[in-house]
Backbone as CSV, one residue per row, in Angstrom:
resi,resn,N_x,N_y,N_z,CA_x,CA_y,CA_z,C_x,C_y,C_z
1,UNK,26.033,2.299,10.694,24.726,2.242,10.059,23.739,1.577,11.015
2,UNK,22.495,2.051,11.229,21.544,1.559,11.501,21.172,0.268,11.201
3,UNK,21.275,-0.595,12.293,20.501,-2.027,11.738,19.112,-2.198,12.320
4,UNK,17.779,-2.312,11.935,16.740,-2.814,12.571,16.427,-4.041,12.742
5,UNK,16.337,-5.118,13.809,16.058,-6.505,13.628,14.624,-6.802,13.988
6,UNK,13.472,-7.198,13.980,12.070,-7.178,13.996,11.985,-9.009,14.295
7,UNK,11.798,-9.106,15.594,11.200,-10.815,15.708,10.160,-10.982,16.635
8,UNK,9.689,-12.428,16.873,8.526,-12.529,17.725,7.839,-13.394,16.915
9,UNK,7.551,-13.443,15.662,6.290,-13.419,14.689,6.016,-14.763,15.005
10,UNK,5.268,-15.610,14.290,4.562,-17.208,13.945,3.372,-17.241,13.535
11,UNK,3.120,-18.118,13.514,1.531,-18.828,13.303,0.522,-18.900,15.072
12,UNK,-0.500,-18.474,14.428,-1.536,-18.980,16.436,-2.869,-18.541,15.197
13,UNK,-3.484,-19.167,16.364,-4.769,-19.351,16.108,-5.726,-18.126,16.634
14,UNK,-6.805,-17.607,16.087,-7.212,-16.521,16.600,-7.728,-16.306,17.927
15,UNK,-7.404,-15.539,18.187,-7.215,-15.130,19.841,-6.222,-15.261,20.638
16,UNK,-5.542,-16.146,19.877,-3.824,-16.168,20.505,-3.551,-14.624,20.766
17,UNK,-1.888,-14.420,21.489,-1.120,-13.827,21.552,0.306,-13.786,21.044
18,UNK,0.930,-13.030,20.577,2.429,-12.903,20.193,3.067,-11.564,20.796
19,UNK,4.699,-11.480,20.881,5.217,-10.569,21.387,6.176,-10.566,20.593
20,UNK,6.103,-9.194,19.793,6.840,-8.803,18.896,7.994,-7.682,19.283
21,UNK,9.616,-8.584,19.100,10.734,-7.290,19.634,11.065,-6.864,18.403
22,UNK,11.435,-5.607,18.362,12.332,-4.781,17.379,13.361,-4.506,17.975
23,UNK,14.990,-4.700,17.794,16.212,-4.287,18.400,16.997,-3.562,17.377
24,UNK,17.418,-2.550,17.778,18.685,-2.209,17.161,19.777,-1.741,17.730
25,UNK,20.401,-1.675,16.313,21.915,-0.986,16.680,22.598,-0.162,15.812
26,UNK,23.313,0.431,16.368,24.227,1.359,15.624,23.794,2.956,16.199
27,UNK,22.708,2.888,16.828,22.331,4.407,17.760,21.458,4.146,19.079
28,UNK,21.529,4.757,19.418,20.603,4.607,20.869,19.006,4.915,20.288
29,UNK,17.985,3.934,20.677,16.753,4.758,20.388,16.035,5.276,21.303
30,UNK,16.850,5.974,22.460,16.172,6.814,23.381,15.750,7.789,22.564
31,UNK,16.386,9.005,21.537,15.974,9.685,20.991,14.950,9.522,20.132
32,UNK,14.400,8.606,20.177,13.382,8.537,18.529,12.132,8.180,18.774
33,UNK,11.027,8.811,18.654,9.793,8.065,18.469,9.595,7.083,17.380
34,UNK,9.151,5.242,18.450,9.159,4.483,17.376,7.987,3.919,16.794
35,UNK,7.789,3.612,15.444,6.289,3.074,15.208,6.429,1.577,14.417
36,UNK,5.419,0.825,14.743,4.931,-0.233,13.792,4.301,-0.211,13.093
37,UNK,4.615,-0.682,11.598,4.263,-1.221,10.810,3.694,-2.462,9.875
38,UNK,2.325,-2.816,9.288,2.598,-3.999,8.935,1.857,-3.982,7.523
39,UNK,2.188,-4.646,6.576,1.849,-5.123,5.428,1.071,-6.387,5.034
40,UNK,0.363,-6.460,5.015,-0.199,-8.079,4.549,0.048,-8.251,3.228
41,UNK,-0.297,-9.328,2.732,-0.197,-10.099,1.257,-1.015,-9.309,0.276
42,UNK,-0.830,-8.670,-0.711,-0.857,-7.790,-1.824,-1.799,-6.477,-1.063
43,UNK,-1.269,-6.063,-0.541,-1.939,-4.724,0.005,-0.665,-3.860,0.432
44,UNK,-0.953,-2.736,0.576,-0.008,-1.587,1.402,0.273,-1.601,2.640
45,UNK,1.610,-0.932,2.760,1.654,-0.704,4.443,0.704,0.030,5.132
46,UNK,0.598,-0.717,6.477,-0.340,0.081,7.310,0.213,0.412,8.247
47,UNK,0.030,1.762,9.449,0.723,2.104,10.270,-0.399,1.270,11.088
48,UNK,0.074,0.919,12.577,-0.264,-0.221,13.318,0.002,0.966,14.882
49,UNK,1.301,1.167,15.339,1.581,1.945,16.655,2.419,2.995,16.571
50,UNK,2.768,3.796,17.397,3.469,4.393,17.785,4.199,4.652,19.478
51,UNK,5.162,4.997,19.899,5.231,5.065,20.723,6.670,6.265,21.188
52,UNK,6.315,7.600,21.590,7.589,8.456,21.918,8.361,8.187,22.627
53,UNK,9.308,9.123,22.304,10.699,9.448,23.083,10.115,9.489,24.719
54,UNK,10.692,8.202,25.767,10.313,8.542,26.845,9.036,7.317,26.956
55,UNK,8.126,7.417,26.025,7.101,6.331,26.193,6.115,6.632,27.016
56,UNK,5.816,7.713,27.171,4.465,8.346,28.375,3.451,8.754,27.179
57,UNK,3.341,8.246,25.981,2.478,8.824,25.044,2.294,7.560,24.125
58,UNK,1.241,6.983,23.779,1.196,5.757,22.546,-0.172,5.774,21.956
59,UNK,-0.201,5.687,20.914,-1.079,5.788,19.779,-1.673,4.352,18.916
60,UNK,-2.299,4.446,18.357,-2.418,2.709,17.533,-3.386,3.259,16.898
61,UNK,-3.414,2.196,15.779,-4.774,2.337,14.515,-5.883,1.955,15.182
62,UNK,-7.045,2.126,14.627,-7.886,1.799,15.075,-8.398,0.243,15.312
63,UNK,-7.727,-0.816,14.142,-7.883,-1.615,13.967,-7.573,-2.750,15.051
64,UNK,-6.338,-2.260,15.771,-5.631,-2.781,16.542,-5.690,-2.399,18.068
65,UNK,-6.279,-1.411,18.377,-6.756,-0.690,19.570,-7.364,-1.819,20.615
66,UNK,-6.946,-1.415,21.768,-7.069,-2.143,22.875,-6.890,-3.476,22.822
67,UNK,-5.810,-4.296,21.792,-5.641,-5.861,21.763,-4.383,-5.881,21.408
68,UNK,-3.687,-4.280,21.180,-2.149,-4.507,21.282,-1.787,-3.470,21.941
69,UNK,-0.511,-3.141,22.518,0.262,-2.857,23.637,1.993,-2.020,23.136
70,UNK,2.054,-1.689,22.964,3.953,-0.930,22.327,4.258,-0.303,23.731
71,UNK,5.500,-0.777,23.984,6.187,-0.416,24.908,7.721,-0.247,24.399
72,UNK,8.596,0.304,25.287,9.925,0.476,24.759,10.816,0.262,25.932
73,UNK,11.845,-0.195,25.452,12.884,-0.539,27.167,14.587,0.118,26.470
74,UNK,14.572,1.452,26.453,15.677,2.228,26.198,17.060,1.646,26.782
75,UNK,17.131,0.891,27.879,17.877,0.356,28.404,18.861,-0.683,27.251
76,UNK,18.141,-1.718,26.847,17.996,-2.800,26.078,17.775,-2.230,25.082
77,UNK,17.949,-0.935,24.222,17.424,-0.804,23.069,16.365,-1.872,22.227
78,UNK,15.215,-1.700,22.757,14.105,-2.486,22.316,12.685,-1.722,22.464
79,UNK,12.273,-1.957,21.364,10.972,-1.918,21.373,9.768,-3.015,21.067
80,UNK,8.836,-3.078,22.194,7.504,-4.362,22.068,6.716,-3.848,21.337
81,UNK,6.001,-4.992,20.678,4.296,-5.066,20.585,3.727,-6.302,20.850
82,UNK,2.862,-6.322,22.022,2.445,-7.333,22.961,0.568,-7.310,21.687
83,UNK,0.938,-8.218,21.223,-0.641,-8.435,20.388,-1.387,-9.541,21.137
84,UNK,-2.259,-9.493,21.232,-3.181,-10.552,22.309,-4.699,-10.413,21.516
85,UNK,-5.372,-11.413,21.372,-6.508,-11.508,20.904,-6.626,-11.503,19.238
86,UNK,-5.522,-11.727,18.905,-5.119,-11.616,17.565,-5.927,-12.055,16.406
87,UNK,-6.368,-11.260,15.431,-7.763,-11.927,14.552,-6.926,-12.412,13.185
88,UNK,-7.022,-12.785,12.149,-6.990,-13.729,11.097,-6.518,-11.931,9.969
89,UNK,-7.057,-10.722,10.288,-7.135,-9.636,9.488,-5.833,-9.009,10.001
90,UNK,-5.225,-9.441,11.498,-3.642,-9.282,11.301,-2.811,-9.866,10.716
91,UNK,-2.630,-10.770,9.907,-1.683,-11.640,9.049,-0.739,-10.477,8.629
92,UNK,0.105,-10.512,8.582,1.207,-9.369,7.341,2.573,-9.407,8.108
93,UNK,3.199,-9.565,7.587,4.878,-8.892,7.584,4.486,-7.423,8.865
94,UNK,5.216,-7.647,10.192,5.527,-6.628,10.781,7.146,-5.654,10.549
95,UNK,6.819,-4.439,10.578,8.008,-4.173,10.417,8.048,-2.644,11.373
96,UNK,9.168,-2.377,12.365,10.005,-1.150,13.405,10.220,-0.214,12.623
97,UNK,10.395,0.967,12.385,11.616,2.299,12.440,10.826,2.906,13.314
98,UNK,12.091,4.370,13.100,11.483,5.613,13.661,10.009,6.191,12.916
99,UNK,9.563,7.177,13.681,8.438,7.517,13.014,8.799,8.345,11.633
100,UNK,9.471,8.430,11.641,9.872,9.299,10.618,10.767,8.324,9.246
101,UNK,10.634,7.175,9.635,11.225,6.274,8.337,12.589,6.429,8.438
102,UNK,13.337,6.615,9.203,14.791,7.319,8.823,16.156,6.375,8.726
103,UNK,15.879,5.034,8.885,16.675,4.147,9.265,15.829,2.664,7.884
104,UNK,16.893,2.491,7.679,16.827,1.086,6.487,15.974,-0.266,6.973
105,UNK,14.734,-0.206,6.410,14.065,-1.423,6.593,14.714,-2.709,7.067
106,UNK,14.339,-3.131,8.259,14.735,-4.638,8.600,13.777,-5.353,7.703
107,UNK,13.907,-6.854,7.911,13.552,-7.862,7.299,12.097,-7.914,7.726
108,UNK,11.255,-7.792,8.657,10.050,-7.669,9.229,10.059,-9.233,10.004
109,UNK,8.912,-9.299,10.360,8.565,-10.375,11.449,7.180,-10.770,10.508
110,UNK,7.023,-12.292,10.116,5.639,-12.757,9.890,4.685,-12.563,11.042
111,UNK,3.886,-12.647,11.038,2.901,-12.919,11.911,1.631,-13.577,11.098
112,UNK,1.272,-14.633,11.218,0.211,-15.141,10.586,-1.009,-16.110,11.630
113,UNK,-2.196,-15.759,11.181,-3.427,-15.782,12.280,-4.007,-16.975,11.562
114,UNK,-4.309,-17.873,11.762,-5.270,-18.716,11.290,-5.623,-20.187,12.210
115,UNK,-6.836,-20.384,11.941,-7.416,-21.781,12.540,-6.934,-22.779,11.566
């Protein structure tokens, strides 16, 4: 079975930076385009990144554009999100799969922004 593990998260102050890993196991994720996710406190998930098979292609919301970064190291089965400049409106539970949802929610990563 698929395990997703999602860490990195904490507390910083706005404009900080955090580096968020997702690892798994139980398959290789060379095959999979992977995306981030995050949820804040009584609201819905939001899609946040993406990043394909191979990693020569990456996408992001708008919200998050040009102050975060998804990379993938197939080697290490891992996937980043390098957040830098981080505002107070990223607060939420981060959370990894494939783009396609296909693998059982990890626990997510906090990330919380505040002065």
């Amino acid at each position: 079975e698929v395990q997703l593990v999602e860490s990195g998260g904490g507390m910083v102050e706005p404009g900080g930076s955090l580096r968020l890993s997702c690892a798994a196991s139980g398959l290789p994720f060379s095959n999979y385009d992977i995306t981030w996710v995050r949820q804040a406190p009584g609201k819905g998930p939001e899609w946040v990144s993406v990043i394909n098979t191979g990693g020569e292609s990456t996408y992001y919301a708008n919200s998050v554009k040009g102050r975060f970064t998804i990379s993938r190291d197939d080697v290490q089965n891992t996937v980043t999100l390098q957040m830098n400049n981080l505002k107070p409106e990223d607060t939420a539970v981060y959370f990894c799969n494939s783009l396609g949802g296909n693998w059982p929610w990890g626990q997510g990563t906090q990330v919380t922004v505040s002065s």
